[in-house]
Kinemage of the C-alpha trace (Angstrom):
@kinemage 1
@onewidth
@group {chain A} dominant
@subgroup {mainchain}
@vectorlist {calphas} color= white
{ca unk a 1} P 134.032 80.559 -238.477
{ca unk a 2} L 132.347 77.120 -238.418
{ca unk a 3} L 129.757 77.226 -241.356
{ca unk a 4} L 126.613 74.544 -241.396
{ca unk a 5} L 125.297 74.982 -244.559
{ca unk a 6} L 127.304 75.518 -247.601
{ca unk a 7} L 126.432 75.852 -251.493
{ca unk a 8} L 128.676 76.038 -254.081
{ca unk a 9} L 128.165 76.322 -257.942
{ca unk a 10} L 124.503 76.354 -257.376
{ca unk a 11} L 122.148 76.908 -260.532
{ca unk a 12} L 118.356 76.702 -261.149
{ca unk a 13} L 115.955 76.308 -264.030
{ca unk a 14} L 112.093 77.011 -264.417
{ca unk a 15} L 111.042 76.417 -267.403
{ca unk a 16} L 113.790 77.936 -270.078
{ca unk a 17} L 114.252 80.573 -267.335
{ca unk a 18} L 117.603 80.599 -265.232
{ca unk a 19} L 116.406 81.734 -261.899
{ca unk a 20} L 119.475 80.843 -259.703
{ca unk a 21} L 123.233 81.827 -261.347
{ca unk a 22} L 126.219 79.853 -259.691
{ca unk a 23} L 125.313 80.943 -256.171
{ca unk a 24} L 128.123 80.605 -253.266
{ca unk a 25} L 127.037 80.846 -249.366
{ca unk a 26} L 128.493 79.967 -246.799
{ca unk a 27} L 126.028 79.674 -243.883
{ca unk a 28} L 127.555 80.023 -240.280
{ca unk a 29} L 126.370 77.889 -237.303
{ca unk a 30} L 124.499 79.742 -234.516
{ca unk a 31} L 124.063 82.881 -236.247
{ca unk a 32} L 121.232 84.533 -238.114
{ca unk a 33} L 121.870 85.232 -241.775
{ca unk a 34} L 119.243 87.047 -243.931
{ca unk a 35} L 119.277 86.958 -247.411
{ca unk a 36} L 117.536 90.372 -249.438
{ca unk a 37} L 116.694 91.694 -252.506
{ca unk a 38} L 113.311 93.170 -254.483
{ca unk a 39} L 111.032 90.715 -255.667
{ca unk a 40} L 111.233 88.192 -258.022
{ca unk a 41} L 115.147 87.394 -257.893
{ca unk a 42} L 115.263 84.031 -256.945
{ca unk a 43} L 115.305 84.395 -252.978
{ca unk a 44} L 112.284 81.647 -252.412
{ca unk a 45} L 113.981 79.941 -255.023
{ca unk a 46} L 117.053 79.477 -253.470
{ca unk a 47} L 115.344 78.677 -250.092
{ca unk a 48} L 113.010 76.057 -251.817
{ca unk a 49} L 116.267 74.156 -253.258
{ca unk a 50} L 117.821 73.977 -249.869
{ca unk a 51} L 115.022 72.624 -248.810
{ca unk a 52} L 115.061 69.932 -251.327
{ca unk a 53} L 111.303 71.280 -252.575
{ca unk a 54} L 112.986 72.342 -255.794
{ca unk a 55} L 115.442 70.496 -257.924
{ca unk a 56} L 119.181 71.878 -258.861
{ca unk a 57} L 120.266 71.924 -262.361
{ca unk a 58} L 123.724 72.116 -260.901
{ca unk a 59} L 125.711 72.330 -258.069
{ca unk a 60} L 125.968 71.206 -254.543
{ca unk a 61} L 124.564 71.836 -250.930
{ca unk a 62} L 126.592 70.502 -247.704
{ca unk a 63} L 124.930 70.663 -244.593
{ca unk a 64} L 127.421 69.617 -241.359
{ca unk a 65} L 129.872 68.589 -244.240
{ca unk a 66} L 127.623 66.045 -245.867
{ca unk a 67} L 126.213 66.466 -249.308
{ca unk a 68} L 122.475 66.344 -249.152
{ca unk a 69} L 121.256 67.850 -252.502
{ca unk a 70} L 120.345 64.809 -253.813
{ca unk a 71} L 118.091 64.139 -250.957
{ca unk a 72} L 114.572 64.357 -250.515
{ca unk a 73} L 112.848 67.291 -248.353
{ca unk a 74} L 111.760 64.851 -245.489
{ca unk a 75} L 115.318 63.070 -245.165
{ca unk a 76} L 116.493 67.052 -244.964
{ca unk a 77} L 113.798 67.386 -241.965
{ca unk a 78} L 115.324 64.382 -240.327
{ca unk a 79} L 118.927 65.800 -240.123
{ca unk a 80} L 117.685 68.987 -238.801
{ca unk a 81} L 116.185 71.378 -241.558
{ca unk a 82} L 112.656 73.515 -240.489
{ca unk a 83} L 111.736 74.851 -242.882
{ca unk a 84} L 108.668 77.924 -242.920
{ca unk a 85} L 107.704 78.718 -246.553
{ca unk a 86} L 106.288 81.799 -247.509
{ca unk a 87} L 102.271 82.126 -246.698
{ca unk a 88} L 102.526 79.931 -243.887
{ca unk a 89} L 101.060 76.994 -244.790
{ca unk a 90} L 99.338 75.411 -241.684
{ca unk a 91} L 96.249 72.999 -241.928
{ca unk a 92} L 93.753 75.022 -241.327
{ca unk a 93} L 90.864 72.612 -240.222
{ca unk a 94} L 93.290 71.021 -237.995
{ca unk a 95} L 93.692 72.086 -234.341
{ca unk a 96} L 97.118 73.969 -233.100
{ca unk a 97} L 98.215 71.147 -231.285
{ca unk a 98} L 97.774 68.619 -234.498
{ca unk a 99} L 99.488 71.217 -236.619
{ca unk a 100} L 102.147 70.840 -234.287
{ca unk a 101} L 101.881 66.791 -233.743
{ca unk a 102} L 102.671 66.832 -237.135
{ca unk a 103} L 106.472 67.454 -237.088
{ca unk a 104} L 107.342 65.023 -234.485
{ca unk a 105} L 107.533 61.735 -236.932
{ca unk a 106} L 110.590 63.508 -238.209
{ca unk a 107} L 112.700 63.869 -234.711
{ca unk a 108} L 115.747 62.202 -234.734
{ca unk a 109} L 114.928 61.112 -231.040
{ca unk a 110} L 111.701 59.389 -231.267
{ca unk a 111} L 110.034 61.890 -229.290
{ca unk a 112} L 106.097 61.614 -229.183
{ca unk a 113} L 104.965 64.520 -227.275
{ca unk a 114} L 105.029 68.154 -228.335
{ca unk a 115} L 108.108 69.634 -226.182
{ca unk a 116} L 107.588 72.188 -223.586
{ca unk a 117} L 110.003 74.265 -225.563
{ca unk a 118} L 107.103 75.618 -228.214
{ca unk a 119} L 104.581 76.513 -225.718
{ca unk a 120} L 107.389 78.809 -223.376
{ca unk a 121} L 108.175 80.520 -226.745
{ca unk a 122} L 104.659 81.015 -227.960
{ca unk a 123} L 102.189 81.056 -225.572
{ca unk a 124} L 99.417 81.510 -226.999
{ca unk a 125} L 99.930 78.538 -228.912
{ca unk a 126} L 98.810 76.151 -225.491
{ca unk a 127} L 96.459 79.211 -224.726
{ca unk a 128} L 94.766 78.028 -228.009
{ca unk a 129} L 96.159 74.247 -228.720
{ca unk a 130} L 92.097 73.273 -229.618
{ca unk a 131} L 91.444 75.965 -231.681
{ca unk a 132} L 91.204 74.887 -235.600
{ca unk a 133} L 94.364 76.593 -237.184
{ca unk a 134} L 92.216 78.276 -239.851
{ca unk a 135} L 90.911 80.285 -236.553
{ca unk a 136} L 93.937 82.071 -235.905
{ca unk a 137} L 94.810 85.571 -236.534
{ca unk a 138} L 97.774 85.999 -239.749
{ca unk a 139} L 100.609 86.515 -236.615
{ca unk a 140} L 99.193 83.869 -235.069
{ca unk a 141} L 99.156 81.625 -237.540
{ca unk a 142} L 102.713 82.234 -238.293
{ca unk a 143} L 103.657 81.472 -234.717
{ca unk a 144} L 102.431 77.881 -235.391
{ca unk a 145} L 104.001 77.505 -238.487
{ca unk a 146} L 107.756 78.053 -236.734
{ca unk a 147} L 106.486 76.598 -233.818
{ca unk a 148} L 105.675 73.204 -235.883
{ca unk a 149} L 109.163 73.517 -237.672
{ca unk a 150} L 110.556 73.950 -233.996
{ca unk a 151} L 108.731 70.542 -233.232
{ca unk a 152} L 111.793 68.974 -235.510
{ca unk a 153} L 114.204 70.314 -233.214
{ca unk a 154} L 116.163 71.978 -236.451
{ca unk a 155} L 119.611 73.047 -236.183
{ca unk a 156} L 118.738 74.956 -239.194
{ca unk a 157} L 114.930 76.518 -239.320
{ca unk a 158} L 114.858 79.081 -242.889
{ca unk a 159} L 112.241 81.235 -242.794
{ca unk a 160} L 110.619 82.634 -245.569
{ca unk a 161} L 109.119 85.945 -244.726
{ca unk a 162} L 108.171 85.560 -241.627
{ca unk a 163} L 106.901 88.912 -241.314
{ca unk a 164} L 105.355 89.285 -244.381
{ca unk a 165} L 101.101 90.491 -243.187
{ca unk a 166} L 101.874 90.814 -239.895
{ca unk a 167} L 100.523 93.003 -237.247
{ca unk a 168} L 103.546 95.054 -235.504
{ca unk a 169} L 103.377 93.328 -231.778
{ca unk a 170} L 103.695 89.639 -233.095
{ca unk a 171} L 106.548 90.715 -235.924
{ca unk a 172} L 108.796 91.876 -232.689
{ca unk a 173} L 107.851 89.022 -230.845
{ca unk a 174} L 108.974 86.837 -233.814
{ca unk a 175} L 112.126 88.865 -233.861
{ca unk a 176} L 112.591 88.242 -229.775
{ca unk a 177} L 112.014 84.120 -230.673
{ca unk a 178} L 115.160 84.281 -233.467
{ca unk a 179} L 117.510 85.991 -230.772
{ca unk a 180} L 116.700 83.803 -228.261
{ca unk a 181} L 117.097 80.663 -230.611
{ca unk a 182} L 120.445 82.013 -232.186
{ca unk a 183} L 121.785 83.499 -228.792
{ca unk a 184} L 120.590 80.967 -225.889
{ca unk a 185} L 119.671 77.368 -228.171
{ca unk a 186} L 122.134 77.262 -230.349
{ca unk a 187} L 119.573 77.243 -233.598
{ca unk a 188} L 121.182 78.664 -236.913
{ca unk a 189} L 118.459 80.824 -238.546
{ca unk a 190} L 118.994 80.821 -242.364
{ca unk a 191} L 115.623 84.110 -243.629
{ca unk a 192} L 114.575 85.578 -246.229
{ca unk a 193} L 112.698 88.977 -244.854
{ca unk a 194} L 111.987 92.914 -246.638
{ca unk a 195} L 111.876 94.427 -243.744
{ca unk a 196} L 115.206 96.228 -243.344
{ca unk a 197} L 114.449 97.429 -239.650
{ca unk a 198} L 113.805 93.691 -238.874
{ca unk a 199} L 116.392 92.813 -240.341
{ca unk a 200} L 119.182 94.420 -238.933
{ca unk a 201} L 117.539 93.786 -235.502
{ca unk a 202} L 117.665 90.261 -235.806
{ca unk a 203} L 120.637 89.241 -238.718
{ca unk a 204} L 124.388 88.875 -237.946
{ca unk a 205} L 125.266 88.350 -241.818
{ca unk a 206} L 123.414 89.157 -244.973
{ca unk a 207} L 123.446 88.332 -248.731
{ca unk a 208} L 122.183 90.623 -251.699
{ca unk a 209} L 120.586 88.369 -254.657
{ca unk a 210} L 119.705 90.490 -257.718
{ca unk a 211} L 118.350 88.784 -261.125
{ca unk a 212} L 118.985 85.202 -259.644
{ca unk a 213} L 122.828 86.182 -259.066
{ca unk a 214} L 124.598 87.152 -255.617
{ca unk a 215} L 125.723 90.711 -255.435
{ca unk a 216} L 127.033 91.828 -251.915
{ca unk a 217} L 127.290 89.957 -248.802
{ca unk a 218} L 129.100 90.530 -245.258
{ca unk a 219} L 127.748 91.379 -241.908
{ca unk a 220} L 124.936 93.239 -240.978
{ca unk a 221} L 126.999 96.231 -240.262
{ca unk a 222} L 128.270 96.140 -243.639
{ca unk a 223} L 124.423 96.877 -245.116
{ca unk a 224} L 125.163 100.497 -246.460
{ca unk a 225} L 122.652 102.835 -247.654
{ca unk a 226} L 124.332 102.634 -250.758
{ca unk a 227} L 123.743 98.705 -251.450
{ca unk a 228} L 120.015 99.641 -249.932
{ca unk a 229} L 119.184 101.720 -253.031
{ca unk a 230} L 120.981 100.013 -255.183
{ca unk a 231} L 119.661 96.483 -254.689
{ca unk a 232} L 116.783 96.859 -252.322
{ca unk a 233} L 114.597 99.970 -253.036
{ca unk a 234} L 111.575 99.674 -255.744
């Protein structure tokens, strides 16, 4: 299995707090991998220091073989990490199409012009590309935010929730846009998601984090009611 992210030995302060305990992943390429667990163990964490948004108090993060955890979050955006925190995060007084303007400075290619690409996956993101973002509906809103990580061109977009206050029709139209990356583009989709339906619709692998330590990982398959109540019920 050819893996594009990998951490190793990873651990994470906040304040006298250890929040992330000697975490191994191995991320494969072209595949969707979720990771799970109740609130508060460490799963935003964990995305945040891939990103490069959160220091590491040890440990190391390879992304296509090259160490990059000593570099900042926009040099990770220019080697192909989106990244969609939790809540979204779009300008709201800005229109949809300068939300979206605003990834391309990081393309590799130069590229100046929002590609085609993020309008056939969303639509209603050209149906509304004037609209002020801060006009948009919660699902809507969240189709801009991956749609303006998309505007990288990532080979690795993590998502942080992305159906976290979301009505039903846009949350299985977010799930259709991750298959169709994964399966037809090539993107590897690296999310963080508590909805377990969702989740086995969309992941191929999984990871369990409990108290800022990984428990259980393996294919989606492998999810068993068991680990379910152990790990992921309140």
């Amino acid at each position: 299995m050819n893996d594009l992210l990998n951490l190793s030995g990873l651990n994470q302060f906040y304040g006298a707090s250890h929040t992330l305990w000697d975490i191994d992943m191995s991320i494969p390429a072209e595949q969707c991998t979720c990771i799970l667990g109740r609130n508060g163990v460490g799963k935003t964490t964990l995305l945040q220091c891939i990103m490069g948004l959160l220091p590491l108090a040890s440990g190391k993060i390879e992304y296509q073989n090259e160490a990059i955890h000593e570099q900042r979050a926009e040099q990770r955006a220019r080697i192909g990490i989106g990244y969609v925190p939790q809540g979204r995060q779009i300008f709201p007084l800005l229109s949809v199409e300068e939300n979206l303007q605003i990834g391309l400075p990081a393309r590799s290619d130069g590229l100046k012009n929002i590609p085609g690409q993020i309008f056939d996956l969303f639509p209603v993101l050209d149906e509304m590309r004037n609209r002020r973002g801060g006009d948009l509906s919660g699902g809507q809103q969240q189709q801009l935010a991956i749609g303006r990580a998309l505007v990288l061109d990532p080979k690795l977009l993590i998502l942080d929730e992305p159906t976290e206050g979301i009505q039903p029709n846009i949350v299985s139209e977010i799930g259709d846009v991750i298959q169709l990356l994964v399966k037809e583009m090539g993107v590897t989709v690296l999310l963080v998601e508590q909805k377990l339906p969702f989740t086995r619709r969309v992941a191929d692998r999984f990871f369990i984090l409990d108290r800022g330590r990984k428990v259980a990982e393996g294919s989606i398959d492998a999810l068993s009611d068991e680990l379910v109540r152990s790990y992921l019920t309140v």
